[in-house]
N, C-alpha and C positions, 0 to 999 in steps of 0.2 A: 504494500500500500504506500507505502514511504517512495518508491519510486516513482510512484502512477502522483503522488502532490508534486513533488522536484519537478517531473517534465510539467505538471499546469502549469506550475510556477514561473518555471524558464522559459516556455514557448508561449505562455500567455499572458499571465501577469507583468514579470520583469519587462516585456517588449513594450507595455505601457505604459511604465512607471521606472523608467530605469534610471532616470534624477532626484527621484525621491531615497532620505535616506535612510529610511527602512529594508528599502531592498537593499542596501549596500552591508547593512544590519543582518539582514536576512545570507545574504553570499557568505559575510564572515562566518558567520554561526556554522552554517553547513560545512566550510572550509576546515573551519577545528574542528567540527563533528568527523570527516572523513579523515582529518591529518590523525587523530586520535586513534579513529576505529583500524587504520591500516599499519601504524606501528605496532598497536597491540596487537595484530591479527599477524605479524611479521614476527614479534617474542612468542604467541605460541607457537608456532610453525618451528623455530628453533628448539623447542622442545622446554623450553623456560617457565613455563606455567608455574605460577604461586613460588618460584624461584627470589622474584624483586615484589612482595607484598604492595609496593608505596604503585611502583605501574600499575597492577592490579586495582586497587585502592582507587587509583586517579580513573583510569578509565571507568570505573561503576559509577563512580561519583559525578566525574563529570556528565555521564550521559543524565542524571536529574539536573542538571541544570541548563546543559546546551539542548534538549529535545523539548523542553517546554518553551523554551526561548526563542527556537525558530521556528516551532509552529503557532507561537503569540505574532513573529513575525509576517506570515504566514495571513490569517485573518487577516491583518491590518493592513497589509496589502491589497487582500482581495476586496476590504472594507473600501479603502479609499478606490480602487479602481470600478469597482460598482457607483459609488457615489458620484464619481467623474460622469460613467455613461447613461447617468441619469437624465 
């Protein structure tokens, strides 16, 4: 489902709102959410699991705060561009 918001987002939101800086809000968030989820997915792959507790730790934690975030981003986008094609 996560994939199927990202593409509205990108091919239809962001193309009409792309000065506004919510969406620039919106890119960041997602950017740390992917830079996060692909290191972590690169330590286990090494075999390193529960190895560095603090990595571990960071990425749980951070996913409660960067997934609420960019789909507050998210709304308020779709918010404002509804309101525009009004």
């Amino acid at each position: 489902m996560n994939i199927v918001v990202a593409n509205f987002m990108i091919w239809g939101i962001l193309e009409l709102k792309r000065d506004h800086y919510i969406c620039f809000c919106w890119i960041l968030t997602r950017l740390i959410t992917r830079i996060i989820k692909h290191v972590y997915n690169i330590y286990i792959n090494m075999g390193l699991r529960f190895e560095l507790v603090w990595l571990d730790y960071f990425r749980f934690t951070s996913f409660y705060i960067l997934y609420p975030l960019e789909n507050l981003c998210s709304y308020v986008l779709i918010y404002f561009v509804i309101d525009d094609l009004r």
